[in-house]
C-alpha positions in Angstrom: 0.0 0.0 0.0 1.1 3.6 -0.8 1.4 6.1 2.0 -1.7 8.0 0.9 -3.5 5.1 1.5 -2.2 4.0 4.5 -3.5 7.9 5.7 -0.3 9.5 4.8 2.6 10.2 7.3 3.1 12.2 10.7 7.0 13.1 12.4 7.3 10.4 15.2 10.4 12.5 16.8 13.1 11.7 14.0 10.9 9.0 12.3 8.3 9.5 9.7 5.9 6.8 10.1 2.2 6.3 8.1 -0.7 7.2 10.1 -2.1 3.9 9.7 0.1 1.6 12.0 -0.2 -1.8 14.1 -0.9 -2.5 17.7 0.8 -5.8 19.0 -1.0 -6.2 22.0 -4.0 -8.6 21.3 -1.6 -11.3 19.9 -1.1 -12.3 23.2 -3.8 -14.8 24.7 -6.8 -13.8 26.6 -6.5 -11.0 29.1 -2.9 -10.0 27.3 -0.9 -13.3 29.1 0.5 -15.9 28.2 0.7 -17.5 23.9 -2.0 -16.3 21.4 -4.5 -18.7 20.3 -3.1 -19.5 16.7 0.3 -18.8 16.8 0.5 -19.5 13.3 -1.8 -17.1 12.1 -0.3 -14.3 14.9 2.9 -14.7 12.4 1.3 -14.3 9.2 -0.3 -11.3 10.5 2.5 -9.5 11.6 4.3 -9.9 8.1 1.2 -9.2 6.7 1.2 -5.8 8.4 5.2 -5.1 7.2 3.9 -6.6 3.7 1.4 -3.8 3.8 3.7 -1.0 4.0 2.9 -0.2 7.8 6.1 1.0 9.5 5.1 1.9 13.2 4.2 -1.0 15.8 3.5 -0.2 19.1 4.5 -3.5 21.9 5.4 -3.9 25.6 7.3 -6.1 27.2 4.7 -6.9 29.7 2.0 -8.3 26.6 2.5 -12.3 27.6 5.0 -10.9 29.1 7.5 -11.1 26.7 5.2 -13.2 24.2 4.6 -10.9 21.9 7.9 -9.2 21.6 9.0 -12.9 21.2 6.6 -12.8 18.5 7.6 -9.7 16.7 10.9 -11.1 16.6 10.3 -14.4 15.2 8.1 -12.4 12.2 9.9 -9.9 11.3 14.0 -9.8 12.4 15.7 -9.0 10.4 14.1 -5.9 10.6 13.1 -3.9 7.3 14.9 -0.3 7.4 12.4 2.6 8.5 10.1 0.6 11.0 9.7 2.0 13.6 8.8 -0.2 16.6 7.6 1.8 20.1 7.5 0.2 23.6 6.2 1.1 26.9 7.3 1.1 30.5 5.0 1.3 33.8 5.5 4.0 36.2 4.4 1.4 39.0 4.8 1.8 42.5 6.8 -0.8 43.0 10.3 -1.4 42.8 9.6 -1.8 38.8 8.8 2.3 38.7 11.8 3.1 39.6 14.5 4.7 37.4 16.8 1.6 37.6 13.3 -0.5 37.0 12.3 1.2 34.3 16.1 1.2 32.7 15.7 -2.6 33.2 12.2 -2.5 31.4 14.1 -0.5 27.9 16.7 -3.2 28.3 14.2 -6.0 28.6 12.3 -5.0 26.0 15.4 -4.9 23.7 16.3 -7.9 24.4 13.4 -10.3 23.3 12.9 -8.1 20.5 16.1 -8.5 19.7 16.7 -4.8 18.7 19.8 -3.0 19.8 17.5 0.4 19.9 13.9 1.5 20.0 12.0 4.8 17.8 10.3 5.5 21.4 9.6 4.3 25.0 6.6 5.3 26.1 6.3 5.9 30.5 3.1 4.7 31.2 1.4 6.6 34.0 -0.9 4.6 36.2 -3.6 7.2 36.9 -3.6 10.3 34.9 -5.4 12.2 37.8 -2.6 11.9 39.9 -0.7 15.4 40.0 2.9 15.2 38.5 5.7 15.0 40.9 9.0 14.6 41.6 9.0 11.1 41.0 7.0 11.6 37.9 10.1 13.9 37.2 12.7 11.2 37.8 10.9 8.7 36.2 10.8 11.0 32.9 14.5 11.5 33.8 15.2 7.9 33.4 14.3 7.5 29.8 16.1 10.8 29.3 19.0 8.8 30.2 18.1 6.3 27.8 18.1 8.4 24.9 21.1 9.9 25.7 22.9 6.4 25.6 21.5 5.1 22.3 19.1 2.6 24.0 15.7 4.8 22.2 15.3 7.4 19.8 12.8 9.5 21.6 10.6 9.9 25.1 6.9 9.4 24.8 4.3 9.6 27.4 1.2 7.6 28.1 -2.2 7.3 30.1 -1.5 10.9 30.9 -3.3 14.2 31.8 -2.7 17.6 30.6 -0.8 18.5 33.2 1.9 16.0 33.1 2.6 16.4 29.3 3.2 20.3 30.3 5.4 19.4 32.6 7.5 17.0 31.0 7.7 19.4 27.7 9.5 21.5 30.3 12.1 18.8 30.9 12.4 16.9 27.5 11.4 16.6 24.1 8.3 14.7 23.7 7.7 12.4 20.4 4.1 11.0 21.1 1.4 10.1 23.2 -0.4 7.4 23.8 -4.4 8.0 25.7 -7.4 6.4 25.6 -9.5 7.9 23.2 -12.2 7.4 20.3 -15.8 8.2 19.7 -17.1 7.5 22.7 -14.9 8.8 24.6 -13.3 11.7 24.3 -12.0 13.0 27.9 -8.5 13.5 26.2 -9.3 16.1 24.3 -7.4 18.9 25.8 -4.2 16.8 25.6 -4.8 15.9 22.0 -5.4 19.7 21.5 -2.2 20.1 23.0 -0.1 17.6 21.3 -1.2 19.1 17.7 -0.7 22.8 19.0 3.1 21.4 19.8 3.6 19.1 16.8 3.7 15.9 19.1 2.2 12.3 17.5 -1.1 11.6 19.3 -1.9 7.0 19.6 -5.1 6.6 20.5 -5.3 3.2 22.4 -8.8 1.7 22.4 -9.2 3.4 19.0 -12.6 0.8 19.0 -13.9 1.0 22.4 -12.6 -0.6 25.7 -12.3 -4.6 25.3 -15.2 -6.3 25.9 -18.7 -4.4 26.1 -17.7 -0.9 25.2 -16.0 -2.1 21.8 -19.6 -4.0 21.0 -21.8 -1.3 22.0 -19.7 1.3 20.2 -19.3 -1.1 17.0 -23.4 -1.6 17.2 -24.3 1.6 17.4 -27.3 2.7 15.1 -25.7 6.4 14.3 -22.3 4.4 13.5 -24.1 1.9 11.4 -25.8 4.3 9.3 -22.7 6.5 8.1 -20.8 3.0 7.8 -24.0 2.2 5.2 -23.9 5.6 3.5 -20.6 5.2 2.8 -20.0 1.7 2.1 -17.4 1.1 4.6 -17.9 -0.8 7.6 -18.3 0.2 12.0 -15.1 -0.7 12.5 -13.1 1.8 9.5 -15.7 4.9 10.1 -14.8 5.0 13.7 -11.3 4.3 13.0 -11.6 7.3 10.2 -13.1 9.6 12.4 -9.9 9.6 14.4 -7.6 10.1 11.2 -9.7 13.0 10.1 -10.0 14.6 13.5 -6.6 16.0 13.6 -3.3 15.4 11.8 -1.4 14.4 14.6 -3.6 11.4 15.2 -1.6 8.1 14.6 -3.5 4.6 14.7 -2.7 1.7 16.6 -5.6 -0.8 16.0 -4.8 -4.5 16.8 -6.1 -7.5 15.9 -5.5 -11.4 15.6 -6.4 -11.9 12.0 -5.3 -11.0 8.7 -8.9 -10.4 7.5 -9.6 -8.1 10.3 -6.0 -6.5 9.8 -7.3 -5.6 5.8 -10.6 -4.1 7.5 -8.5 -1.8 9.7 -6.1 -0.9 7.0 -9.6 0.2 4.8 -10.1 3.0 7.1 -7.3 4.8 5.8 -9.6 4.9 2.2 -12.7 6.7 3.7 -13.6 10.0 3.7 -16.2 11.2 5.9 -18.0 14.5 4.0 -19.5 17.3 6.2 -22.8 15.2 6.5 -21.3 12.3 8.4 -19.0 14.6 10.4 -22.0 16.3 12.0 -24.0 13.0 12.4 -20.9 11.5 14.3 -20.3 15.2 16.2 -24.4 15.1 17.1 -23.8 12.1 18.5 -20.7 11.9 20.1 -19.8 16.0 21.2 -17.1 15.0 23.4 -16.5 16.9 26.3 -17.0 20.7 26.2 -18.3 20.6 22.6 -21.6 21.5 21.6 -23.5 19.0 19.5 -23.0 20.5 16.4 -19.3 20.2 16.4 -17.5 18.2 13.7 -14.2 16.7 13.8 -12.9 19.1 11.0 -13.7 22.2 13.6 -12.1 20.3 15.9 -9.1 19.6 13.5 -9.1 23.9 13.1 -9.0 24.1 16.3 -12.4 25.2 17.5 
């Protein structure tokens, strides 16, 4: 696929990665431990997503753990030149969150991928309503560190609030981040508003809905269903291009286990929602501090 129709490309820090990317996560089995269901097919898919001309996937040492990095490696290493492959560490609470902890977590990460360096480490905040602090600070510090010694190309932040990405833009360069945030729910709105007002990559996770219920009722939803029909696209690639046309800065993550649900994903990238389904969706869904009316290209202006 050509980058146009993978939804063209974004800066991830020094990389320049297509919109459309791949998240690694549900290759692992149920509940994100232990081996995926058809290892066979997890394989195909994964070179199926290189084969398509994606260039950003987005793991974690702590899918299986170590599974799917184990899995990534198996597909695809050698790696192809310009994929970019992003990893998270927890800011836990535990001896894990720690800077040496989270040092070990880079370094563990690199290892079963079997990568001698990473486009971005992610520092994974457990509860975005916690203010930032010093250990926030020293945690942010640590991946600074990393950079500085070769081990990832740049810092990203994720699960976050507003104020945590101002404070760390105070203390390092920041290449992405990574919230919870599609159609139905928007609460990240001011720190996707932020990240395009700074030129900072903004991964949604959840992209569908949260696992489970909230992906279903989303992906059933009458107002969905009828701009899918309109359009002749499916649930699943209207909701996933409502998020590419929402802002520029918006770089998807979707996962899934099966190559026939990986070429659904990668349609979104070919449909254009016109002013008609913008306001349908915007009706629908405001998001927080919108009125009903609002669109996702006002919001992309920055209204």
């Amino acid at each position: 696929m050509t980058g146009n129709e993978l939804g063209g490309t974004f800066a991830l820090g020094r990389w320049c990665v297509h919109r459309a990317g791949y998240g690694a996560m549900q290759l692992a089995g149920d509940g994100v431990f232990g081996p995926p269901r058809d290892r066979a097919e997890a394989l195909r898919v994964l070179r199926a997503v290189v084969a398509a001309g994606i260039n950003h996937i987005d793991t974690a040492q702590y899918y299986g753990p170590g599974t799917v990095n184990e899995l990534i490696r198996e597909a695809l290493y050698p790696y192809p030149d310009g994929l970019a492959i992003v990893s998270k560490v927890a800011a836990r609470h535990d001896v894990g969150g720690t800077p040496d902890g989270l040092r070990q977590g880079i370094e563990d990460n690199l290892a079963t991928l079997g990568a001698g360096r990473l486009a971005a480490v992610n520092l994974r905040v457990l509860d975005p309503s916690e203010s930032p602090d010093g250990r926030f600070d020293a945690q942010l510090a640590a991946l600074v560190r990393a950079r500085a010694e070769g081990l990832i190309d740049g810092v990203g932040l994720s699960n976050i609030s507003r104020l945590h990405l101002l404070r760390a833009v105070d203390q390092a360069e920041i290449v992405c981040v990574q919230n919870l945030f599609n159609l139905a729910d928007q609460r990240s709105q001011d720190v996707l508003a932020e990240c395009a007002e700074r030129n900072i990559a903004f991964v949604p996770f959840c992209p569908l809905g949260l696992p489970g219920e909230g992906r279903r009722r989303l992906l059933a939803d009458p107002v969905l269903a009828a701009v899918a029909e309109r359009l002749g696209a499916t649930p699943v690639q209207v909701a996933l291009a409502w998020l590419l046309d929402l802002a520029p800065n918006i770089l998807l993550i979707p996962g899934t286990r099966t190559r026939a649900h990986l070429a659904e994903d990668l349609g979104a990238a070919s449909v254009r929602l016109d002013d008609a389904a913008r306001a349908a969706l915007g009706r629908h869904w405001p998001g927080p501090g919108r009125g009903a009316g609002t669109t996702a290209r006002s919001v992309q202006n920055g209204a």
